[in-house]
C-alpha positions in Angstrom: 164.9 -130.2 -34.1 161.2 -129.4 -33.4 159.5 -131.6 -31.0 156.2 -133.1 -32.8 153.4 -133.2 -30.1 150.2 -135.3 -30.7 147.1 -133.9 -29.0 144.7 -135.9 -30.5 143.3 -138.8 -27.8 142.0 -141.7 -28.1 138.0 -141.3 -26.5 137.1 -144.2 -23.8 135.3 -147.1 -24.5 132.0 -145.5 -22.5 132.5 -142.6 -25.3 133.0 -144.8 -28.0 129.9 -147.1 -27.2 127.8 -143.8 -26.5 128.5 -141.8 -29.8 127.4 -145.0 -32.1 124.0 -145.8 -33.0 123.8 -149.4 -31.5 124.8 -147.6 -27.9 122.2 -144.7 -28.0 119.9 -148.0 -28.8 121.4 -149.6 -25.6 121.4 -147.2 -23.3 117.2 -146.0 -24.7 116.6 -149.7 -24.3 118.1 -150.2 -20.5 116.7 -147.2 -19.3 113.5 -147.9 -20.1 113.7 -151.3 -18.9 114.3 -149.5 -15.6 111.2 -146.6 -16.0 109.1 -149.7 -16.7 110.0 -151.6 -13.3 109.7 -148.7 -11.6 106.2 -148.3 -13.6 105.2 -151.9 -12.6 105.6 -151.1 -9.1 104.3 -147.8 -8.6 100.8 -148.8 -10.2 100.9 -152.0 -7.6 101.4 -149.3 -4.8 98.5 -147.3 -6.5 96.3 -149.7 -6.4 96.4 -150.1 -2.7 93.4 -147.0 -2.6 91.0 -149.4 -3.2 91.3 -150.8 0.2 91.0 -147.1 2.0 92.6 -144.3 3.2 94.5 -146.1 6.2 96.1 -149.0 3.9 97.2 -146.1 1.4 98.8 -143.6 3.9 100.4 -146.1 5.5 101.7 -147.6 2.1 102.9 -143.6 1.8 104.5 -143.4 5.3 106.5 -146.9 4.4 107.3 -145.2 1.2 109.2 -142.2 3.2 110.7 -144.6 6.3 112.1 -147.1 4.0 115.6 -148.0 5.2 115.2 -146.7 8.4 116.8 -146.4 11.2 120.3 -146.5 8.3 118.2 -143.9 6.2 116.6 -140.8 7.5 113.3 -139.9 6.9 112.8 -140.1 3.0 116.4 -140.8 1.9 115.4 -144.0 0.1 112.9 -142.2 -1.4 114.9 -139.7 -2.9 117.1 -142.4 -4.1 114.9 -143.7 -5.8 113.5 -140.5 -7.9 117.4 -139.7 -8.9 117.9 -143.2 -10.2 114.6 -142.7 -12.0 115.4 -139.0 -13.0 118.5 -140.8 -14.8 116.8 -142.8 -16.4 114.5 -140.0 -18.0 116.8 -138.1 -18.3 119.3 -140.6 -20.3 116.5 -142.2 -22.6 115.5 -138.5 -23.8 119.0 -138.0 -24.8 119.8 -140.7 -26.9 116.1 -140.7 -28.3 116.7 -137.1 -29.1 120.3 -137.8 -30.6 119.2 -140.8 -32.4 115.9 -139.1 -34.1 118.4 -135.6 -35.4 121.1 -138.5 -36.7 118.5 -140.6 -38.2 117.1 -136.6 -39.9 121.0 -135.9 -40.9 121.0 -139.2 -43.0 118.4 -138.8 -44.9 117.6 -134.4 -44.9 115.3 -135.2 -48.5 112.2 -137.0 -48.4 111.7 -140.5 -49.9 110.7 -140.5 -53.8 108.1 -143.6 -52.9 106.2 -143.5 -49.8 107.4 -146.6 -47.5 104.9 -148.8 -45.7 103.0 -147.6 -42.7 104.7 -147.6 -39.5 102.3 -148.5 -36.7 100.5 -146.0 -34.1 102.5 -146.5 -31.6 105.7 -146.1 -33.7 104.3 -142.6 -35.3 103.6 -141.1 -32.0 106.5 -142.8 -30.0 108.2 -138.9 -29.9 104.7 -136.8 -29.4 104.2 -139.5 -26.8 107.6 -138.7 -25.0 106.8 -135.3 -25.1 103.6 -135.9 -23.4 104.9 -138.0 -20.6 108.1 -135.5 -19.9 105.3 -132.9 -19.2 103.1 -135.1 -17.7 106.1 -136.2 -15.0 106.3 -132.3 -14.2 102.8 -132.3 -13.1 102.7 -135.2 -11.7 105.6 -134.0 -9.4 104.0 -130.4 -9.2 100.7 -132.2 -8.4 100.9 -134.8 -5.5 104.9 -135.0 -4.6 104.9 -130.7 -3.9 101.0 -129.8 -3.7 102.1 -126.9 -6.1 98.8 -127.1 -8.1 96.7 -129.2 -6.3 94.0 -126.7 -4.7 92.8 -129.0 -1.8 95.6 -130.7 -0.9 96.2 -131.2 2.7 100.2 -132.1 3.5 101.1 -135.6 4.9 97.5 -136.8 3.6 98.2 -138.8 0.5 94.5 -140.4 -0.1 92.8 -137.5 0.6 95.2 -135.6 -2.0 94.3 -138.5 -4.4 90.9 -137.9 -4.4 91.2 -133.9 -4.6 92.6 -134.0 -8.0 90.6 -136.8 -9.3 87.7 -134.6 -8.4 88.7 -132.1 -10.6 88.1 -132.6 -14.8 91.3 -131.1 -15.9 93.5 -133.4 -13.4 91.3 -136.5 -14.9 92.1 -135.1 -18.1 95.6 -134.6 -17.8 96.0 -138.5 -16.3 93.7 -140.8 -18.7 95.7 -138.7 -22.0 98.9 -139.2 -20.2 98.1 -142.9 -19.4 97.1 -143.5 -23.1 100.6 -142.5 -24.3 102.2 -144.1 -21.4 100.2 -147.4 -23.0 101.6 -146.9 -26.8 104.9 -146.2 -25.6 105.4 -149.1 -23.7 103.9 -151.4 -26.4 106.4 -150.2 -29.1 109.3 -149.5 -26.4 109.1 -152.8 -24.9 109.2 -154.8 -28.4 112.5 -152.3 -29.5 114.1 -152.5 -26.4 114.1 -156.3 -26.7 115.3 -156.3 -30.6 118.0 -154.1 -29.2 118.9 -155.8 -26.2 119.2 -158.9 -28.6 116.1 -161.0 -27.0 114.0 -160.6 -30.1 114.2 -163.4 -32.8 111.5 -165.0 -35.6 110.3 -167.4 -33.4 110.4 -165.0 -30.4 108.7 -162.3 -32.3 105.1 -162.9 -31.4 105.3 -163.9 -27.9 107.2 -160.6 -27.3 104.6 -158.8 -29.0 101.9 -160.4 -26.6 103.9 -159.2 -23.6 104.4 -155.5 -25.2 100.7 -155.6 -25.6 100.1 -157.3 -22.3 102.0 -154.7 -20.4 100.6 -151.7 -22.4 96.9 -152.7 -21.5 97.7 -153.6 -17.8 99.6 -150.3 -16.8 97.0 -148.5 -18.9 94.2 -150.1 -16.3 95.8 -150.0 -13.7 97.1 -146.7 -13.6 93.4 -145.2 -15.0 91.5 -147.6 -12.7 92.2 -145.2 -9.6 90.6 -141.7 -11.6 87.9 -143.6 -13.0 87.1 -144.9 -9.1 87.5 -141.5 -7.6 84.8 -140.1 -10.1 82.4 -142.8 -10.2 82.6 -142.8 -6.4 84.1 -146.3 -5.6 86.6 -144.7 -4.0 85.7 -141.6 -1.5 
């Protein structure tokens, strides 16, 4: 008598939750919970320039001693930019898998058009794209001095203030910065409607905060270009 073998598995509860449409939404939502922490803080740190090239090198140096003497020189650092590269990394995944799902369902386009999505929502995915490249020349910029022309190694400020000198790194920031602003307006209100935070009564409040946090990492972020060229900041 034939032995009947089953092959098929049952998948695990992490792959059960990830292939549904509710856990893509989760896992978009938490990870950019996280990128916006980490964006909170690292405009804070940015805004330290404004009280001169000693305060903001040594802001850098902390930056790279940080758990020391446990940590050696930078570990925390690196840390850090994994957990963020995560992050990334995981919220254009599911935002990818989630927009060719959301194309499957529905390959023919709608008989009536349907009312118009907002700004923010119709650029959400240009405005990823934008930010993925921007975080490569950000990196390339003033983490590697790759493409920044002046820069001068263990000098953060000074490195600050080359490519803010320079119209195409001014550029390049204040567009990225805009669709930093629109994502995070739209993001923060989904990710809260996901997370389950979002109600009726909570609907405008969270829509004040979404806007709230748009326009304050939008000027803070674009505050420290806009010094460098009008000469606050030299």
């Amino acid at each position: 008598m034939a032995l009947v073998t089953r092959t098929d598995r049952r998948p695990s509860i992490t792959r059960t939750i990830w292939d549904s449409s509710v856990g893509k939404k989760s896992v978009m939502a938490v990870s950019g919970l996280i990128m916006l922490g980490y964006l909170v803080v690292h405009m804070l740190g940015n805004l330290k320039i404004f009280f001169g090239a000693d305060e903001f090198n040594g802001y850098a140096h902390w930056l790279r001693t940080l758990g020391s003497p446990f940590l050696h020189y930078e570990w925390a650092l690196w840390i850090v930019r994994a957990g963020l590269l995560a992050a990334v990394a995981a919220h254009a995944v599911s935002a990818y898998q989630l927009s060719r799902r959301d194309i499957k369902a529905r390959p023919v386009r709608y008989a009536h058009k349907r009312r118009r999505a907002s700004y923010a929502t119709r650029t959400m995915r240009w405005g990823g794209i934008i930010l993925g490249l921007f975080i490569v020349w950000h990196l390339l910029d003033l983490t590697t001095l790759t493409v920044n022309e002046r820069a001068w190694a263990g000098h953060p400020y000074e490195n600050v203030l080359s490519t803010f000198s320079t119209w195409y790194g001014n550029t390049i920031y204040i567009v990225a910065m805009a669709a930093l602003g629109l994502h995070v307006r739209h993001g923060f209100w989904s990710a809260a409607q996901t997370l389950g935070a979002g109600s009726a009564r909570r609907e405008r409040m969270l829509k004040f905060l979404a806007n709230g946090l748009a326009l304050v990492l939008f000027t803070g972020f674009v505050s420290v270009p806009v010094a460098v060229m009008t000469g606050v900041v030299n």
